[in-house]
N, C-alpha and C positions, 0 to 999 in steps of 0.2 A: 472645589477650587481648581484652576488653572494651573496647569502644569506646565514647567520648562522643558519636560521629558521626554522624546522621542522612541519609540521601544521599537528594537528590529523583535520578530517573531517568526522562528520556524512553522512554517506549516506542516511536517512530515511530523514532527514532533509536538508541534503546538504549546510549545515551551517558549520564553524570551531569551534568547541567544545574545542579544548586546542591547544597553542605552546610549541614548546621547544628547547631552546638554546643548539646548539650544540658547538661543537669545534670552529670551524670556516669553511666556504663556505661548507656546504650539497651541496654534487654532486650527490650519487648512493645509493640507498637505496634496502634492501634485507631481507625479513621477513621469518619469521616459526610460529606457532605457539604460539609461547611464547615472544620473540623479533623481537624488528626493528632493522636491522644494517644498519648506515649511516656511508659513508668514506666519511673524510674531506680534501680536498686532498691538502689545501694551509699553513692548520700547521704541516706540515711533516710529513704528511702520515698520518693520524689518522683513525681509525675507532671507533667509538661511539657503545655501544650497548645499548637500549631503551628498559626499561618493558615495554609491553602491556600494562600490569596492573595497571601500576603505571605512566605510560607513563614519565618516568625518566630516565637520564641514570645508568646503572648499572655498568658498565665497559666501557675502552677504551685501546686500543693497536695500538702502532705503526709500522705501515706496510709500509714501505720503505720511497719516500719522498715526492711522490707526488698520494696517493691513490684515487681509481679514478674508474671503474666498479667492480663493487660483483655479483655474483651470488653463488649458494647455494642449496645442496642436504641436504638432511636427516642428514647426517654425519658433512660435512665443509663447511665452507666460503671459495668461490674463491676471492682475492681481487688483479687487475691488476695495476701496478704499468705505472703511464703512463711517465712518464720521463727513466727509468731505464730499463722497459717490462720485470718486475720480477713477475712475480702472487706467492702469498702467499698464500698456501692452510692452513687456519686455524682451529682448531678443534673448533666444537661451543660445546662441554661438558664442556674443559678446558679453551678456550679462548684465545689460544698460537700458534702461527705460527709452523707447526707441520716439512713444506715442502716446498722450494720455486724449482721454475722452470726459466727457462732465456728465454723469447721466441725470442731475438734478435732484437726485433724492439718494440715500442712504444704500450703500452699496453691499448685501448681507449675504447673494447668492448668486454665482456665476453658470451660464451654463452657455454652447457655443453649440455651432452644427458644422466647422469647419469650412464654410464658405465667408 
């Protein structure tokens, strides 16, 4: 089954140090820096955004209905819609879906070359 559960894990230790409730079923998760983004893809599209720091969530936004791979440059969240195969290009400054695309067929796997 799908889990709502997020697990931070020491590497040094290789133990789980903290959990964290997200929306509902964590599928695809996409870091920088600063946040974790997890898409929830069984409560209508969600994406979760996670402080590092605080290991919380801080935001969340809904991206289509059934959210489902992210990936992520410097700039945006790609986040693929897998019922619909609308990707969401989101801005990670503002948090807001900035740009969507239709790619015509069911959206399961993202992957980008940063150009």
């Amino acid at each position: 089954t799908l889990s709502s559960v997020v697990s931070k894990i020491s590497l040094s230790t290789f133990t789980v140090v903290d959990t964290l409730r997200v929306v509902s079923e964590a599928y695809s998760l996409w870091g920088d820096s600063q946040y974790l983004y997890c898409s929830n893809y069984s409560d209508g599209g969600v994406v979760s955004k996670i402080s590092l720091s605080t290991f919380t969530v801080v935001d969340t936004l809904r991206v289509g209905s059934y959210a489902r791979p992210l990936w992520g440059d410097s700039q945006y969240l790609y986040c693929g819609d897998a019922l619909s195969g609308v990707i969401s290009k989101i801005s990670l400054s503002t948090f807001t879906v900035v740009d969507t695309v239709d790619t015509g067929s069911r959206a399961y796997f993202l992957w980008g070359d940063s150009q």
